[in-house]
N, C-alpha and C positions, 0 to 999 in steps of 0.2 A: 248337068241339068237334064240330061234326055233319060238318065236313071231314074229321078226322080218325076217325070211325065209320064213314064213308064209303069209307074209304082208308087203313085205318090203319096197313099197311103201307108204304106209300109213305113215311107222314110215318117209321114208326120206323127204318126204312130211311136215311132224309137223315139223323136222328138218327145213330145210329150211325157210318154214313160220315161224316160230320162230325167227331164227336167223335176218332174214330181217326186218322183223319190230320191234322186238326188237333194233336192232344196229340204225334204225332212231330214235324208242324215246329216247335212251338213248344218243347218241349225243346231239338230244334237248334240255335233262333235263341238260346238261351238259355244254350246249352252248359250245359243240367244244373243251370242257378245259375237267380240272385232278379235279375242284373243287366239294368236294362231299358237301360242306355247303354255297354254294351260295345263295344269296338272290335275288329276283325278284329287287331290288333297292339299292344304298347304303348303306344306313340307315335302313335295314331291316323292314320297312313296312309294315304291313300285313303279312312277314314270320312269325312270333312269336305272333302270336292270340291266336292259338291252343295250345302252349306251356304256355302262360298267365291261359288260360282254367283248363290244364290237373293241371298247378299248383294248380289252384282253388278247381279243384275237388277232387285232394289229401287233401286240409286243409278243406275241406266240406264245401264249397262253387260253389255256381253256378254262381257268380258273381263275377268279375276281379277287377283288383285294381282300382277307380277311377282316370280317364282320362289316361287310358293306351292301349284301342283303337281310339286315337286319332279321328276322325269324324267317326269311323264308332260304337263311341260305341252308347248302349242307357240305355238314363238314365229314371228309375223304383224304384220309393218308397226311392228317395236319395242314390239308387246302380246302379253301368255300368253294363251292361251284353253284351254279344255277339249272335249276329241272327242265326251265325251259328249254324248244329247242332252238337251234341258235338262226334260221333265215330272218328274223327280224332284227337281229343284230349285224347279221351280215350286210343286209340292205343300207345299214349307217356309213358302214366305213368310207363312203366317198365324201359323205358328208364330212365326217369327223376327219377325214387328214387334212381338212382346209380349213378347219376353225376349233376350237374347243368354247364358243360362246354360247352355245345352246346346246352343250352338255343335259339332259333330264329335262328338257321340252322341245323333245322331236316329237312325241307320240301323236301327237294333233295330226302334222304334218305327214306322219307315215300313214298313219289312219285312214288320210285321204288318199294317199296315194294308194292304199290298197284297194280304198271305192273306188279309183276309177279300173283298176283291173276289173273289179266284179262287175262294174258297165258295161266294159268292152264286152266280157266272157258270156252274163248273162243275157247281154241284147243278143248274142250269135246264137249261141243256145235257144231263145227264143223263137228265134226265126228258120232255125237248121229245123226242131221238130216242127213245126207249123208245116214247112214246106214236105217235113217228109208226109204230113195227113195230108197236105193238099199241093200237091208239085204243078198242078196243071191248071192252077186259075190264079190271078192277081188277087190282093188284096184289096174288099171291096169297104164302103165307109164305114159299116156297122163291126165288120171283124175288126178293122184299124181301133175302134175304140175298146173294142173288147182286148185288145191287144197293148192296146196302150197302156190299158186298165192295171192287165196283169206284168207290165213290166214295172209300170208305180208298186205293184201289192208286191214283187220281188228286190226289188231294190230300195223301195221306204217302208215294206210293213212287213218285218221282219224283226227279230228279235236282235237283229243286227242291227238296228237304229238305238234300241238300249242301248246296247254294248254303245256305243258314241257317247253318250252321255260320260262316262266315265274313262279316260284316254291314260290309262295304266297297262301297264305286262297282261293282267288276266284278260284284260277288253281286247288288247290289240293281237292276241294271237286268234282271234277268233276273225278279227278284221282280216285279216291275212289267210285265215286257213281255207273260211269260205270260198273267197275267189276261185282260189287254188283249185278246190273242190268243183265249184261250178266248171272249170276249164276244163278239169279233167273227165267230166263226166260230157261236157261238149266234145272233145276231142275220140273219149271212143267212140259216139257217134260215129264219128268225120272215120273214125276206123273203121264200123264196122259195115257203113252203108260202101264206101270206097278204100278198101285197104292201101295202104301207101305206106311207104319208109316214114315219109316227113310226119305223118297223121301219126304213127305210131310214136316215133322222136318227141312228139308235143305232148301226147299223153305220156309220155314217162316224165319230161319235164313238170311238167303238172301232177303228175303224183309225187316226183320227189320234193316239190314246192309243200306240198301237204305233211307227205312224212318230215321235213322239216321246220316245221311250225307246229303241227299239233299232231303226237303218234297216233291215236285214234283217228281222226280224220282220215290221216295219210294212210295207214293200213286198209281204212275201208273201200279208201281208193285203187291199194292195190290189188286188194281182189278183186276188184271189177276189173282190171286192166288183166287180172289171172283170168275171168271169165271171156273177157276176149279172146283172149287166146286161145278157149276152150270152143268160142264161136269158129273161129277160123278156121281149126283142126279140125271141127265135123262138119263144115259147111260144103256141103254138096252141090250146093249150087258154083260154086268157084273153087273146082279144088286146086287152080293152079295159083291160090295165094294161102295154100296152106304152109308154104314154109316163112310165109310172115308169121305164124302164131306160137313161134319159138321167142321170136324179137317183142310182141305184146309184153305174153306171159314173163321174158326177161325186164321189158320197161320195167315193171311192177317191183319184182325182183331185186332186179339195182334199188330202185328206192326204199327197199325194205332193208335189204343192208346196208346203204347208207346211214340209216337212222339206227341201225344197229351198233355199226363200230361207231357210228360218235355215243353213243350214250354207254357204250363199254367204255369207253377213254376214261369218260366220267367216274360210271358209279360199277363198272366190271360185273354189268348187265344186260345181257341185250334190251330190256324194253324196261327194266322197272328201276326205281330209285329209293335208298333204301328210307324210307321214314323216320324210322327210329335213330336215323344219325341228323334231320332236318333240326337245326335250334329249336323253333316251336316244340317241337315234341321233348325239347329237353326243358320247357318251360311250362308248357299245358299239361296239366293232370290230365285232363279227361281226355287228350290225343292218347298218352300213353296207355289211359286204360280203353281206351278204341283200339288199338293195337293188339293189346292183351283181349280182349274178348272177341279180337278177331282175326287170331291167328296170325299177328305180325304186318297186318295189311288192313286197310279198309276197301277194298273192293269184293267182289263176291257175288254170285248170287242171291243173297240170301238179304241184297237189297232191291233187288227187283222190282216187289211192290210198292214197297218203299215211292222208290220213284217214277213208279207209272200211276201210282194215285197222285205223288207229288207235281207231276209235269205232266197230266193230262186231266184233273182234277175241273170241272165246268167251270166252278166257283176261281178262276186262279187268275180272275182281275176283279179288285170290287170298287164297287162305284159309289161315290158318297156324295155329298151336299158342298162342299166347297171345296175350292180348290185345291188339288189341279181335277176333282172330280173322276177322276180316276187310279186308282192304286190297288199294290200289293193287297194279299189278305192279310188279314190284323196281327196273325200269330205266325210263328215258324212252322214248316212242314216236321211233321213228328213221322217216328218209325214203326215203320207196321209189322206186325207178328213178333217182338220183342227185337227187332234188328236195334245194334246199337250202332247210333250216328257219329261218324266224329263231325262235323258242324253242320248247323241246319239255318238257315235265313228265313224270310218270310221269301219264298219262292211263286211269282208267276209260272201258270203254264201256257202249252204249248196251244192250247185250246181256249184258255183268255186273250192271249197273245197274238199268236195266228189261225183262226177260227178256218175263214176260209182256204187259207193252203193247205189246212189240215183234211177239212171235208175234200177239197179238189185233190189231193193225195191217195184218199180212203177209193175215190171216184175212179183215180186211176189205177189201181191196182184192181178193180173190177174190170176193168177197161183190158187192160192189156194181158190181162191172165186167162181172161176165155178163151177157149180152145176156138182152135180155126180161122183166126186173128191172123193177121196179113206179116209177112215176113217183116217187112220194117216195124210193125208193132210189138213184133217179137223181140227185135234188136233193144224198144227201149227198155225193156227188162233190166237189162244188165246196168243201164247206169243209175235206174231207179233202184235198184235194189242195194248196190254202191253206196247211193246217198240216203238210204233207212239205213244202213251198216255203220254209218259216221255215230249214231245214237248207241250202239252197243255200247262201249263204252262207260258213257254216265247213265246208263240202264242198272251198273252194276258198281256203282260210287258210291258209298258210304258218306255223302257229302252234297246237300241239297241250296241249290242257289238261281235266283233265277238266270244268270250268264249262264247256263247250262243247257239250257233251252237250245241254246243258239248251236247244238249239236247236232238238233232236227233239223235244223234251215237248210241245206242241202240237201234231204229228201223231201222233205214240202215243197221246195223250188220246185223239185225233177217234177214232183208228182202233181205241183199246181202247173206245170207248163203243161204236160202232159194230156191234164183232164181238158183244159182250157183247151186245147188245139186243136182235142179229139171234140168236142162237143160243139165248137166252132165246126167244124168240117161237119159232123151229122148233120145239125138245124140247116146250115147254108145249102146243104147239099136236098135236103129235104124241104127246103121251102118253112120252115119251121117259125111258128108266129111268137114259139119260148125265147129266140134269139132276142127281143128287143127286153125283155123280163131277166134273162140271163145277165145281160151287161149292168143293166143298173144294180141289180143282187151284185152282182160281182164290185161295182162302182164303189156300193153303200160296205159291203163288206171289208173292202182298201181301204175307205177312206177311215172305218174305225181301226184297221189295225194300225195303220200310220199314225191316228192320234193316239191312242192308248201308247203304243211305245214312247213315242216323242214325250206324254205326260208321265209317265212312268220314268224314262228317264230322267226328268228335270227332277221331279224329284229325287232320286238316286244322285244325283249330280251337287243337289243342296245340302242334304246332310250329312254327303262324304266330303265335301269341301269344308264344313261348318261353318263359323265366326261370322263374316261378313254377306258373304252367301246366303246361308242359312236366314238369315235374319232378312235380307232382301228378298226370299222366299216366302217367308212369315208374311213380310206388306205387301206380296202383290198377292197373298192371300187373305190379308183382310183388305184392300181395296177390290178382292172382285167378288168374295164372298164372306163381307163380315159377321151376317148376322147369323150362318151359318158355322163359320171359325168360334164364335163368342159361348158355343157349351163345350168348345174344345182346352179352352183358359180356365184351368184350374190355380189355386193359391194354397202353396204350402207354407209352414211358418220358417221349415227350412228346408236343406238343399235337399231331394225328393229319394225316395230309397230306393236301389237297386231293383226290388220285384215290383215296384208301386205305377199306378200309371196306366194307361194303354195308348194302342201307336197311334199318333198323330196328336197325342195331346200337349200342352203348350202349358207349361206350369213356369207360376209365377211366384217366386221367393222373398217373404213378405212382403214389405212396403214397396216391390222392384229393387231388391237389394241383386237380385237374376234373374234370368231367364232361360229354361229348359224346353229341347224339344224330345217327346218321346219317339225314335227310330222306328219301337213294336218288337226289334231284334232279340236276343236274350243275351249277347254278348257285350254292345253295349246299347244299352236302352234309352240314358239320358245323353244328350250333345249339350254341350252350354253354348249355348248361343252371344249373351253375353254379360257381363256382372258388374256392379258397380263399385268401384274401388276408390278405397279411402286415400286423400291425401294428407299426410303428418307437415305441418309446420311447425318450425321447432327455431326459437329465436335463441340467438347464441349472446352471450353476455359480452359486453366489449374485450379488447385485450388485455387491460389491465387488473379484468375477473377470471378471465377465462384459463379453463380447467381442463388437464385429459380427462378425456372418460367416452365411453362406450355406452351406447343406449339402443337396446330393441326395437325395430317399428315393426317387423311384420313377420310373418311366420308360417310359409306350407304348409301344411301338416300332409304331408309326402312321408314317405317314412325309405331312410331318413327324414327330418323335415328339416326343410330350407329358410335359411332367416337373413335378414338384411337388417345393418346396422350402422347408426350414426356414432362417425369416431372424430371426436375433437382433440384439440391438441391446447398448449398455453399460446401460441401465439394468435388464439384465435381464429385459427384455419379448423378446417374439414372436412371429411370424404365420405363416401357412402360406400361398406363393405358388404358382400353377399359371401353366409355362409353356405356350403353345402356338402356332400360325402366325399368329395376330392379335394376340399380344403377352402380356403378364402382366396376371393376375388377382390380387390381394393382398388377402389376408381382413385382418381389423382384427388390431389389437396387439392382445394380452392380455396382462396380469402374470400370473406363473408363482410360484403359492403353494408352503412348504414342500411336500412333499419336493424341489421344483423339478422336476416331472416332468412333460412333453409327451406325450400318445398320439397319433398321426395315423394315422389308417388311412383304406383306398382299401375300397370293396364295390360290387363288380361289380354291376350291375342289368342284367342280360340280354336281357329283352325290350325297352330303350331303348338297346342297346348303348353304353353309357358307367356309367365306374364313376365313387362319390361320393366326391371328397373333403371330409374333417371331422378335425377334432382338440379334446380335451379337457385342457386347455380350451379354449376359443378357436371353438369350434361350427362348425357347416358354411360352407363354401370355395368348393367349385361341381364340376365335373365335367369329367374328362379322356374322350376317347374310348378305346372298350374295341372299337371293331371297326375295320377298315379296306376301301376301297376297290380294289380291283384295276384293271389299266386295262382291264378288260371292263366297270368300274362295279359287281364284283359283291361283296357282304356277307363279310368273314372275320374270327374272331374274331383278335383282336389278341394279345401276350404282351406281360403288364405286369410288369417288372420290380425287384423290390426292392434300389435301390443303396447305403442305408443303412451305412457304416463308420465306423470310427473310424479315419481315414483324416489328412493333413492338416489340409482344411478343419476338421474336426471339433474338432481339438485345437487349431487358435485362436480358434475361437468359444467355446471354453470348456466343450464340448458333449460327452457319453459317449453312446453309441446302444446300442443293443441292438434288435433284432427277436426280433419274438412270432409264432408261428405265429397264421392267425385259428381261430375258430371250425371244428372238425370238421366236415366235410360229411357229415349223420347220410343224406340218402338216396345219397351216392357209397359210403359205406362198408358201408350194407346191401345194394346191387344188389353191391357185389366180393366179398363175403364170402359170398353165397347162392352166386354163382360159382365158388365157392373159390377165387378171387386171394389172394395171400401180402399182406397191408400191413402196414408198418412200426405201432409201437403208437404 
């Protein structure tokens, strides 16, 4: 308590930045719900890579079971391996030898467990440069807010709050790398103000934390840990800790080949992985020919503008009339001076995104690069430049997404703590009347990037879950901005065509026979939300008529396509059969009690793209595919067809059919009707 008397803005200050941007990412990771083992998609996806992994590396193995990273594995010497690198898999294994019940939903859980490193890391950090601008005064009520301000804008308005939204491999090595990063950039501080063993020991821990999650990161780390080293050796002012800057320069070192020979094990490389052997690329035409026109690789120079109009672009949040009121821009980022992309998203930048860490960044590299600048302002050089280094990387990726973004957060951090500390110490110091104008700028400027993320996420979070999701997204956008959603509900006569459309539109498939939402993406553009599905009743003749025979109800058109069929028998029994390219599936016989009536119906389950079949009696059957493949590999909802007649076959199995509409689609018919679409009753 006598710390806190002492200081006791400082402490309420971390309080507060704390609690604020904690409570945005953790909503995000949470999307809004209780569920702590959610997956970025139904079908958990990408959640359980790293869980595949840590398996691996407990049975001594660096490679996953064959085809169980679906396109993203690669196949090496007749085994899958994974690109990723492997500390967030490591992090499992204490988990995974005491249970296998939460196999492909830890990601939530590690998620968070990486936020609170970055709390720990970023509140020290904070407070380490603060004190280096101003070691000789307490922290007084106005800098506490300002201070507070910017540890909310670092820890909830960040493009790290996206990333939450979606709790998959691509999100979570970004949750993970950051911290890493911030630590390591706190720590050569803590080196280069006070050289020590231990200071130095943290900073290599923290850089190999980086080079083992994300190589770009990590590398950029290491150089700063090389630039230490470089400080130390010509530091004139202490040259009796110059034979520390062997031990720096080695930290760095070590973590560089550490991330060397693991990724030689892999793919007998030191840093790259070969593409052309990734399944995707043996599936996607147009990877292949990004490969071919770019020399075997998609990285290069020669995307550079590419992605610095991509991810610094003004326009790279846009704001519309209903909800969530702020989003992506409408189209994918396209390639400039003829660069061929291999994928492109509709991409946020770094300057929709985080406006003010941006300008507080730009601020500090004015700041601390003027000549005649005070030795500790020289020191922060080295990790601010570190943390613009983590961005090389996707500066030169052939591959535009807004989770890319999140490769600046590291230098925006350094350089918004940076500006924030320096400009705090002038005004205070000078009596300055800009100080009470600064914090609310700085207030107004948090609090939009906090929401923009958080709403940008939710969205991201809806239409990559789809089915039920999605559609819960739909009505809490028409309860909060219907009359604004109501020119977004178009009506087509059928399912919407691949280039048809633009993002955020809501198309409505005749009478509500479906419901589509447009993504805006060009990979897949329509999500089916949800469709209404016919049930066949089909009355079976008693047993002293009754006939084999085989009757069609319904039909994929998958290609192959998938069909499901009604098979009787003479004693008056029957089962429901599902054909598909591996052969027949056949649910048991049941007896068929008075009135002798069969229901079999198909319900679409969206987010697992495959719909169920079940009949009563006779209970559930199993499941036909509800989506299809293109030869680009890419996701489209399927038409399932009801073949159902009283046709031949029908009338010698003894059999009368009838079809029943399903169940009304109660939020297809409220979004057409707020639209004024005409539907049939």
């Amino acid at each position: 308590m006598s710390l806190i008397r002492q200081d006791r803005w400082r402490f309420v200050a971390s309080v507060v930045g704390i609690t604020v941007g904690s409570l945005a990412y953790v909503l995000t990771l949470l999307d809004h719900s209780t569920s702590f083992t959610r997956t970025a998609n139904g079908l958990g996806y990408a959640s359980n890579f790293f869980d595949l992994q840590a398996r691996a590396f407990m049975e001594g193995n660096l490679h996953v079971p064959m085809g169980s990273l679906g396109i993203e594995g690669f196949h090496q010497r007749g085994l899958e391996y994974m690109y990723f690198q492997p500390w967030p898999a490591i992090v499992r294994i204490p988990v995974l030898l005491t249970t296998s019940e939460f196999d492909g939903e830890l990601t939530v859980f590690f998620m968070a467990i990486a936020f609170i490193l970055l709390v720990v890391m970023a509140t020290r950090l904070v407070w380490l440069v603060r004190d280096m601008m101003a070691a000789d005064r307490q922290v007084g009520g106005l800098e506490g807010v300002s201070m507070a301000v910017l540890l909310a804008c670092v820890l909830g308005g960040t493009t790290l709050t996206y990333d939450a939204s979606l709790p998959w491999v691509y999100h979570e090595v970004y949750a993970w790398v950051i911290p890493f990063c911030v630590g390591a950039m706190y720590w050569m501080l803590r080196t280069l103000r006070d050289p020590q063993p231990a200071s130095i020991a943290w900073m290599g821990v923290f850089c190999l934390g980086a080079v083992m999650t994300r190589t770009t990161g990590g590398w950029a780390m290491c150089l700063g840990a090389f630039l230490v080293g470089g400080w130390l050796l010509l530091d004139k002012a202490r040259p009796q800790t110059r034979y520390l800057a062997r031990w720096a320069a080695g930290a760095g070192l070590a973590a560089v080949l550490a991330g060397v020979v693991f990724n030689y094990l892999k793919f007998r490389h030191p840093y790259m992985f070969p593409l052309e052997d990734q399944v995707w690329s043996d599936l996607n035409e147009h990877r292949r020919r990004a490969l071919e026109v770019n020399g075997g690789t998609i990285t290069g120079l020669q995307f550079f503008w590419t992605s610095f109009v991509a991810y610094f672009r003004l326009d790279g949040v846009r704001f519309v009339d209903y909800f969530p009121w702020a989003t992506l821009p409408p189209t994918p980022a396209e390639g400039v001076n003829g660069a061929f992309l291999d994928q492109s998203y509709r991409t946020g930048s770094v300057s929709g995104l985080m406006p003010w860490l941006l300008l507080l960044t730009v601020a500090a590299v004015l700041i601390i690069a003027r000549p005649g600048v005070s030795r500790e302002m020289k020191m922060l050089r080295i990790p601010l430049a570190a943390g613009i280094f983590v961005s090389g990387g996707v500066m030169a990726y052939g591959y535009l997404a807004t989770r890319y973004t999140s490769d600046f957060v590291p230098g925006v951090v350094m350089g918004g703590i940076i500006a924030t500390c320096a400009m705090n110490a002038w005004m205070i110091r000078n009596r300055s009347l800009l100080m009470g104008p600064f914090v609310a700028l700085a207030a107004l400027a948090t609090a939009y990037s906090i929401v923009v993320n958080m709403l940008i996420g939710h969205t991201a979070a809806a239409f990559t879950a789809g089915g039920v999701t999605l559609g819960e997204y739909l009505q809490r956008q028409h309860d909060l901005s219907p009359d604004a959603q109501a020119p977004l509900v178009k009506q087509y006569a059928t399912r919407p065509a691949f280039g048809a459309g633009r993002a955020d539109e809501i198309a409505v498939v005749g009478d509500c026979q479906a419901l589509y939402f447009n993504t805006g993406d060009k990979y897949v553009p329509w999500v089916l939300v949800e469709r209404r599905n016919d049930t066949v009743v089909a009355t079976i003749k008693p047993m002293e008529r009754a006939r084999n025979g085989r009757i069609l109800l319904y039909e994929s058109l998958v290609t192959p396509s998938e069909k499901v069929w009604l098979v009787t028998n003479k004693a008056g029994r029957a089962r429901v059969v599902i054909e598909n390219e591996s052969g027949e599936y056949k649910g048991y016989w049941f007896e068929v009690p008075p009135p002798y009536e069969v229901r079999i119906g198909i319900r679409d389950i969206p987010h697992w793209e495959y719909a169920e079949v079940s009949s009563t009696p006779g209970g559930w059957v199993g499941y036909i595919k509800a989506a299809q493949w293109d030869r680009e590999a890419i996701t489209h909802a399927a038409e399932i067809v009801t073949h159902a007649r009283n046709d031949w076959e029908a009338r010698v199995a003894g059999v009368d059919l009838r079809v029943e509409p399903g169940v009304p689609l109660r939020l297809c018919r409220t979004l057409a009707e707020n639209a004024g679409l005409e539907l049939a009753d």
